[in-house]
C-alpha positions as CSV (number, residue, x, y, z in Angstrom):
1,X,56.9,20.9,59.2
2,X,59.9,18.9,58.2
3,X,58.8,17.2,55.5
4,X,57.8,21.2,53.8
5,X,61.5,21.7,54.6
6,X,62.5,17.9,52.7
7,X,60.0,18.9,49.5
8,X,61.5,22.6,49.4
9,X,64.8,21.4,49.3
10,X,64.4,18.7,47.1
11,X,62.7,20.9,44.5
12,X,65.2,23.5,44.5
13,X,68.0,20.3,43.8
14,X,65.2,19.0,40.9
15,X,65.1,23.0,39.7
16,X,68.3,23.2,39.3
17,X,69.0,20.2,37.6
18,X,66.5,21.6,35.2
19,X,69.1,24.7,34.3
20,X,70.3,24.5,30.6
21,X,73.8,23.3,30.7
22,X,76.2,25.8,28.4
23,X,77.5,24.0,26.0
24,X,81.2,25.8,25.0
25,X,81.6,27.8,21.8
26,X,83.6,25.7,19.2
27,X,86.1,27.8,17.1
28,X,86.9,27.1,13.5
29,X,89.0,23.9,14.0
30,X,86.7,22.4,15.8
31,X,88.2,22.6,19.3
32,X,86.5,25.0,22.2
33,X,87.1,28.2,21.8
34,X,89.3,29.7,24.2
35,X,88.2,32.2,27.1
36,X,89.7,35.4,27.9
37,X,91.8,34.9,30.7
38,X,92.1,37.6,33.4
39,X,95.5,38.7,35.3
40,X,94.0,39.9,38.8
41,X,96.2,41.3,41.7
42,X,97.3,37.7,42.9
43,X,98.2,36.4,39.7
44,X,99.6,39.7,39.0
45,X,101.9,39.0,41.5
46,X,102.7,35.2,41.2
47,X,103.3,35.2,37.3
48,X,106.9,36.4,36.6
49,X,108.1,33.9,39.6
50,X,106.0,30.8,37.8
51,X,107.6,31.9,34.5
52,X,110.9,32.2,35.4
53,X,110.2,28.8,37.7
54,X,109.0,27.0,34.3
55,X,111.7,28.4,32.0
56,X,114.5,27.1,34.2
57,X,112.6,23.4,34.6
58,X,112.9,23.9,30.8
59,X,116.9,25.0,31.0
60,X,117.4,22.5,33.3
61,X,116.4,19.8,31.8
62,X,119.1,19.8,29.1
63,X,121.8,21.2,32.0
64,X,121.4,25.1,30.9
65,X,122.7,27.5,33.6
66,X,119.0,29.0,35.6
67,X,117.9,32.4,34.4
68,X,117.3,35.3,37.0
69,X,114.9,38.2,36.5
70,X,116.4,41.5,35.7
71,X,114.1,44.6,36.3
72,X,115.7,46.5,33.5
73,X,114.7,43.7,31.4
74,X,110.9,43.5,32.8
75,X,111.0,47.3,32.5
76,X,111.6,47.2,28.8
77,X,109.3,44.4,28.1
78,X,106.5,46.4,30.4
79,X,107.2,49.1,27.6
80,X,106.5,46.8,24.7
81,X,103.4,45.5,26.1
82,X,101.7,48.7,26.1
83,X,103.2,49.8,23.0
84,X,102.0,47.0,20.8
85,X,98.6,47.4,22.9
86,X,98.5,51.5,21.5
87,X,99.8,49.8,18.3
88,X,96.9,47.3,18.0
89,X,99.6,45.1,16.7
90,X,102.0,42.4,17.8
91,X,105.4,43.5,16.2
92,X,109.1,43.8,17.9
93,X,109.4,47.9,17.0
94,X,107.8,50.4,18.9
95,X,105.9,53.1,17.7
96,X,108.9,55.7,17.7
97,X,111.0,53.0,15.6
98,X,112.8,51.5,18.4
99,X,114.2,47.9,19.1
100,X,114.7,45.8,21.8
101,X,118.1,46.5,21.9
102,X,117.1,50.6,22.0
103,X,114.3,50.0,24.9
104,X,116.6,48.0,27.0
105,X,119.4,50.3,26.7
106,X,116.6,53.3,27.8
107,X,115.9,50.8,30.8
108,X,119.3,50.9,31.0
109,X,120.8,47.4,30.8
110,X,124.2,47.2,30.1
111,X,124.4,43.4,29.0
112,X,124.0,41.7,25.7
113,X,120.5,41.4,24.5
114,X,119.9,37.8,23.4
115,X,116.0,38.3,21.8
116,X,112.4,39.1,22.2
117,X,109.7,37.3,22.3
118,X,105.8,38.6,21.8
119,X,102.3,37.5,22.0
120,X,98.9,38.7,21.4
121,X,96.7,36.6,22.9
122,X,93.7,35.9,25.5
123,X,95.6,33.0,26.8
124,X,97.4,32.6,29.9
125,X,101.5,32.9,30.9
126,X,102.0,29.0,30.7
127,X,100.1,28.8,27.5
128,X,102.1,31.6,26.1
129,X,105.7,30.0,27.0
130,X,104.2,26.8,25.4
131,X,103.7,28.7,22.2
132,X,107.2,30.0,22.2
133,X,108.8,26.8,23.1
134,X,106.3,25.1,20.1
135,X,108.6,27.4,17.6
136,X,112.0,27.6,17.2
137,X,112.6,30.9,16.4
138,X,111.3,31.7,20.3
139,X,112.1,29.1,22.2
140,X,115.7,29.6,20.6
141,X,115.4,32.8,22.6
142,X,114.5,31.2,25.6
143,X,116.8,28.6,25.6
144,X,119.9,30.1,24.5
145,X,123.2,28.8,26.4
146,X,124.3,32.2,27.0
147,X,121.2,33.6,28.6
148,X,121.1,34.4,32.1
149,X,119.1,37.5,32.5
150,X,115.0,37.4,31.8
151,X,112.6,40.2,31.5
152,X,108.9,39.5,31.9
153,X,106.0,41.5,31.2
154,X,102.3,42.0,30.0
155,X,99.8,44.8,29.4
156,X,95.9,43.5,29.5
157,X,93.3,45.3,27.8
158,X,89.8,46.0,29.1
159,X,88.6,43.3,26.9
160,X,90.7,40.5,28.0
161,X,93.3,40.7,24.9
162,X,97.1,39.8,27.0
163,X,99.9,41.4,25.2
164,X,102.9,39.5,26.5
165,X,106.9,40.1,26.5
166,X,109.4,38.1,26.8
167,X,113.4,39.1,26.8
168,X,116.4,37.5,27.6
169,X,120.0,38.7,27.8
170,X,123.3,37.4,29.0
């Protein structure tokens, strides 16, 4: 009776060894092709703290005061997101032809806006800030001397598509 149990579980090990191994979608360039990455509760919770934790390694590093996350700030940016998501398009003026200045105002901060940053995307929060800090344009927004106030936020569509928003304020 133990050697049927041996042969059945060695043919299930040989069976599955048999499986066809997926071989990952390439994308134009020649690299894999990305995969949608989904926000769930946990991440959800753990992603403007690993942001802000990243962007002040980042500050740090050439002796820049930390940042500290303002809820105004994440409000606004929370308002983007889902704007640009009704929008279908990644742009820094909402549908009702405000700025970033207007929505933080509306959130009601009262400190200088320094800039905005936005993604469309199916990438992650980490990728994302790496984008930003690949150009100058944003990273100059992240790594502005007179920054100390961040606002963080992100709308996800059912598909996957990550809208992300970024601003900073002093």
């Amino acid at each position: 009776m133990n050697i049927v149990k041996v042969l059945a579980a060695l043919s299930v090990v040989v069976l599955a060894a048999c499986q066809p191994r997926t071989v990952p979608q390439l994308g134009p360039d020649g690299q894999p092709a990305p995969v949608a990455y989904t926000i769930n509760e946990r991440e959800a919770a753990e992603i403007p703290q690993r942001v802000l934790q990243q962007i002040n390694t980042l500050r740090g590093n050439i002796a820049l005061a930390p940042m500290v996350l303002n809820p105004q700030l994440s409000a606004a940016a929370l308002a983007q997101s889902r704007d640009m998501a009704a929008q279908n398009r990644a742009w820094h003026w909402g549908s009702d032809g405000s700025s970033p200045l207007d929505r933080a105002r509306r959130q009601g901060y009262t400190g200088t806006l320094v800039g905005e940053n936005i993604s469309e995307t199916y990438e992650n929060d980490i990728q994302t800030l790496n984008a930003w800090m690949g150009t100058r344009d944003t990273r100059d927004v992240i790594m502005d001397p007179t920054a100390r106030s961040l606002g963080f936020a992100w709308y996800q569509e059912p598909s996957g598509k990550i809208w992300w928003t970024l601003l900073s304020g002093s």
